[in-house]
Phi, psi and omega in degrees: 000134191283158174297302187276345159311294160278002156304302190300317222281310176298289230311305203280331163291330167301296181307321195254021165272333184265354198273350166282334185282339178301295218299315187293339200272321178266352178308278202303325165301289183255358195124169189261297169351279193299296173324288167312290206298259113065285205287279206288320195301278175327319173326288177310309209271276224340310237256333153261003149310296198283325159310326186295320196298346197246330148103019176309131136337074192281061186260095151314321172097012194099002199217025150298286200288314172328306220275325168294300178290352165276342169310293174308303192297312166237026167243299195301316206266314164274341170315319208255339186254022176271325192297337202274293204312301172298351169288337203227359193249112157328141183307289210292349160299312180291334159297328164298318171271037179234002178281340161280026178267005151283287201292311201310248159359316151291314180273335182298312186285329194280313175288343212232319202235001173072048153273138182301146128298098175238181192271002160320298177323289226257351198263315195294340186258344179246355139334289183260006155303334181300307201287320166272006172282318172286339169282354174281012180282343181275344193189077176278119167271082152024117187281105171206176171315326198263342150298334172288331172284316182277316177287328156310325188276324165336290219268323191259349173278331193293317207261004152284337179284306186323284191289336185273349158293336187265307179321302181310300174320323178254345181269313191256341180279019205245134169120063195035014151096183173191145183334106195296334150319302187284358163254359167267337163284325171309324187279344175276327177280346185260336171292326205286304183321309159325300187282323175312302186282344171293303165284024160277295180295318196311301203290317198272324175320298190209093188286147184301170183282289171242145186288322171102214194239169171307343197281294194301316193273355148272345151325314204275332150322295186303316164280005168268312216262327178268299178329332187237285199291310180292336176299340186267345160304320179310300188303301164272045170249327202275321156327280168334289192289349178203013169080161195301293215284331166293338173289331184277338178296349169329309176299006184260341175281341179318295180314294184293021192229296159345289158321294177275017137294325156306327173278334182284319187271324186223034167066011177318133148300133171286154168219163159332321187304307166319346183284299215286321139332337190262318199302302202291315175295310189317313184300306171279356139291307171329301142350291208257314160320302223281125147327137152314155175255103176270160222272045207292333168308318185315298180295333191295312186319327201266000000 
């Protein structure tokens, strides 16, 4: 990997390490619905603000409704079950089970997409499940049904992130690729679409009690516009560049950006655990990261 591919890789693991302290703050207040609907709605116009101010080209290529159904897999459909995981979860538990999107990824390509197993790959990955297991030494949460709710809701966005990477890989990069703006706007208009009728019903059924404060509605600014809409310009330029299963390990920096948001922001005490946990994760991106080792003896022979 080239320096700015991992400039993007820190960049997209910070940002989307603070969109769980958002997610906790607006969830309990207005809904798991509202919440979601909110997040991707708010994406799209930022996304199209910003296309209009930079003067893009709005050449799909022929891959807008594709592009749309990759939204719903991989913005809407995990949107709403990271808001159900925030109703009943700490933000840093939800950054911790959002740390299982490599192997959901790993295990997705050798079945499904013809991906190599190899043994870095599978030694980098549970490596480092280890390494965020151990960061749950910061905050113990109670074995109960609600822990249970949250980590199932967790465990089923990693394995739509799982699938919509490989998926993103084989539908927009073929023909000469597409823009990584115009697939992070496609994928918000095909989630807020997704997504609509459902806070439509949500909202006349069962309205939040309040909507909330100046607090919840600059969260929400914050997880549509930096959380959401600039993180997926990132995501899909680093998806084009360096492929699904090195994009997903992203989720692995999460946990530890998480910890330190929590301690800058909201005064969490640090422990050992965070060393020993940040050391374990750093070893399994390296792992997973690190080039094949090619076969030159092999070649020399033949």
């Amino acid at each position: 990997m080239n320096p700015l591919d991992i400039l993007r890789m820190l960049s997209l693991a910070a940002i989307w390490g603070a969109s769980f302290l958002f997610m906790r703050v607006i969830a309990p207040v207005i809904g798991t619905i509202p919440t979601a609907f909110f997040r991707v709605s708010i994406a799209a116009v930022g996304l199209l603000v910003i296309l209009g101010l930079m003067r893009i080209s709005w050449d799909f290529k022929g891959k807008f409704k594709t592009v749309m159904l990759l939204g719903m897999i991989n913005s809407g459909i995990p949107a709403t079950l990271y808001c159900v995981a925030a109703q009943v979860l700490p933000a840093g538990y939800s950054a911790i089970f959002n740390a299982t999107t490599p192997l959901m990824g790993v295990l997705i390509g050798g079945l499904f997409f013809h991906e190599k197993f190899t043994a870095a790959k599978l030694s980098g990955v549970f490596l480092g499940l280890f390494g965020v297991g151990i960061l749950t030494r910061a905050g113990p949460v109670a074995f109960n049904l609600e822990l249970l709710t949250g980590a199932l809701a967790c465990l089923m966005a990693t394995t739509c992130y799982g699938f919509a990477g490989f998926l993103a890989r084989r539908w927009l990069d073929h023909a000469g690729g597409l823009d990584s703006r115009l697939s992070a706007l496609g994928s918000m208009l095909g989630a807020t679409l997704l997504l609509l009728p459902l806070f439509g019903y949500s909202v006349l059924s069962q309205p939040p009690a309040s909507w909330g404060g100046w607090s919840v509605w600059l969260s929400l600014l914050g997880l549509g516009l930096v959380c959401t809409a600039f993180a997926y310009i990132i995501y899909f330029r680093l998806l084009t560049s360096v492929g699904p299963v090195k994009s997903m390990t992203v989720t692995f920096m999460i946990p530890p950006f998480g910890v330190l948001w929590g301690a800058l922001l909201l005064d969490e005490p640090l422990s050992m655990a965070h060393l020993y946990g940040g050391v374990l994760i750093a070893l399994a991106l390296w792992l997973v990261l690190k080039p094949a080792v090619a076969k030159t003896v092999q070649m020399a022979a033949k």
